[in-house]
C-alpha positions as CSV (number, residue, x, y, z in Angstrom):
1,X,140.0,81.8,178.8
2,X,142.4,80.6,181.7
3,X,143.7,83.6,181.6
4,X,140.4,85.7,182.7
5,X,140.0,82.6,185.3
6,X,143.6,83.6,186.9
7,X,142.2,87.6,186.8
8,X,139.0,86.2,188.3
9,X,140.6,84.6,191.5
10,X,143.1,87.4,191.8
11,X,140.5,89.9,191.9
12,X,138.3,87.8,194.2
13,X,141.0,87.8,196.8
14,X,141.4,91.7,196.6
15,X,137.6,92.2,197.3
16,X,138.1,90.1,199.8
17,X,141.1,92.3,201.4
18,X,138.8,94.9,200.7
19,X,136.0,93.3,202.7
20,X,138.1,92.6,205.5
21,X,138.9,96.4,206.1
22,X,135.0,97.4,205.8
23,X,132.9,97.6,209.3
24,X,129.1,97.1,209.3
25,X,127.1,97.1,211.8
26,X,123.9,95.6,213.0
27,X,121.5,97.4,215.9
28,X,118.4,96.7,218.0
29,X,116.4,98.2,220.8
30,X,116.9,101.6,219.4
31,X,120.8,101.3,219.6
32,X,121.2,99.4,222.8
33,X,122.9,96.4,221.4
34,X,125.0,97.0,218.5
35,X,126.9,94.5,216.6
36,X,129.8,95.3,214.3
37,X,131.4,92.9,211.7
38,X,133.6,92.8,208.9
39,X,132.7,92.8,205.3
40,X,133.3,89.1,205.3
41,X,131.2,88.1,208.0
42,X,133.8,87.7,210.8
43,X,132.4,89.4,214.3
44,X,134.4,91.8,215.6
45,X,132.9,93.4,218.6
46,X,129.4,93.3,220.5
47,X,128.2,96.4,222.6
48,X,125.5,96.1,225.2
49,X,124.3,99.3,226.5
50,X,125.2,99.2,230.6
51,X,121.7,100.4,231.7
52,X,119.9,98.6,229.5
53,X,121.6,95.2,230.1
54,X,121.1,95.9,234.0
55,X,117.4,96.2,233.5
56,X,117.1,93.2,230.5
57,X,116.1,89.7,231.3
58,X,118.6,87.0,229.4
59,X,115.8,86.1,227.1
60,X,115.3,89.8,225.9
61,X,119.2,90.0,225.3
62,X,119.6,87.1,223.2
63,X,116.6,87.8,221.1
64,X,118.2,91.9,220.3
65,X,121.6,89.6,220.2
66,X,120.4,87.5,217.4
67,X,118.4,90.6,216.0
68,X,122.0,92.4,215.7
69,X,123.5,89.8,214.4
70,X,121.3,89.2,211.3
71,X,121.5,92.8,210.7
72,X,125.1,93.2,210.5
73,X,125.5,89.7,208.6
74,X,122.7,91.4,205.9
75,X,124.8,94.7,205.8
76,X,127.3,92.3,204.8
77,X,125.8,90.2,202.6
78,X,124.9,93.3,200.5
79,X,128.4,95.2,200.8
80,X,130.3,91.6,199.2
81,X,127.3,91.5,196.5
82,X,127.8,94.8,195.5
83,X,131.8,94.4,195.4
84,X,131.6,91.6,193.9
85,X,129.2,92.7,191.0
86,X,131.4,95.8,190.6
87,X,134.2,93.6,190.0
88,X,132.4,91.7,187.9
89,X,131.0,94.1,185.7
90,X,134.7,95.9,185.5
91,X,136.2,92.7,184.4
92,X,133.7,91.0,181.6
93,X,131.4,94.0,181.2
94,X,128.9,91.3,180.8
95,X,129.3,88.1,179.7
96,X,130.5,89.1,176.1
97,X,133.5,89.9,177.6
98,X,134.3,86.7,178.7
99,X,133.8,85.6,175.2
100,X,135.9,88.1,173.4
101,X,132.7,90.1,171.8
């Protein structure tokens, strides 16, 4: 039983590697403000179209800012579940496995 805990946190920090190297990306106002992120969350860059942010007001920014953001962090949130249940699923092939059945 240890032993599957051991292969548990070893593969957990290999989907994490994994995450690290995957880009998502969260848009609004048709592509003006894009946000991309890694697999884990972590921000990496944040693009505001140059016209667009001339004729913006600052309210209107941070609303498509927080808009991006929640996109990207929900492409995110569903590329780690999906690693995660693919790991998973590899390693106990349902709970049975965990038990030896």
């Amino acid at each position: 039983m240890f032993d599957k805990l051991f292969e548990v946190q070893a593969k957990a920090g290999e989907v994490k590697q994994r995450l690290d190297g995957i880009t998502v990306t969260g848009t609004a106002e048709g592509g003006k403000i894009s946000v991309n992120a890694t697999g884990n969350k972590i921000i990496q860059s944040i693009n505001i179209d140059a016209d667009f942010f001339k004729d913006a007001d600052k309210e209107e920014i941070e609303e498509l800012l927080v808009i991006a953001i929640n996109k990207a962090m929900e492409q995110a949130d569903n590329v780690s579940q999906s690693e995660m249940a693919a790991v998973t699923k590899d390693m106990f092939g349902g709970l049975g496995g965990m038990f030896n059945k």
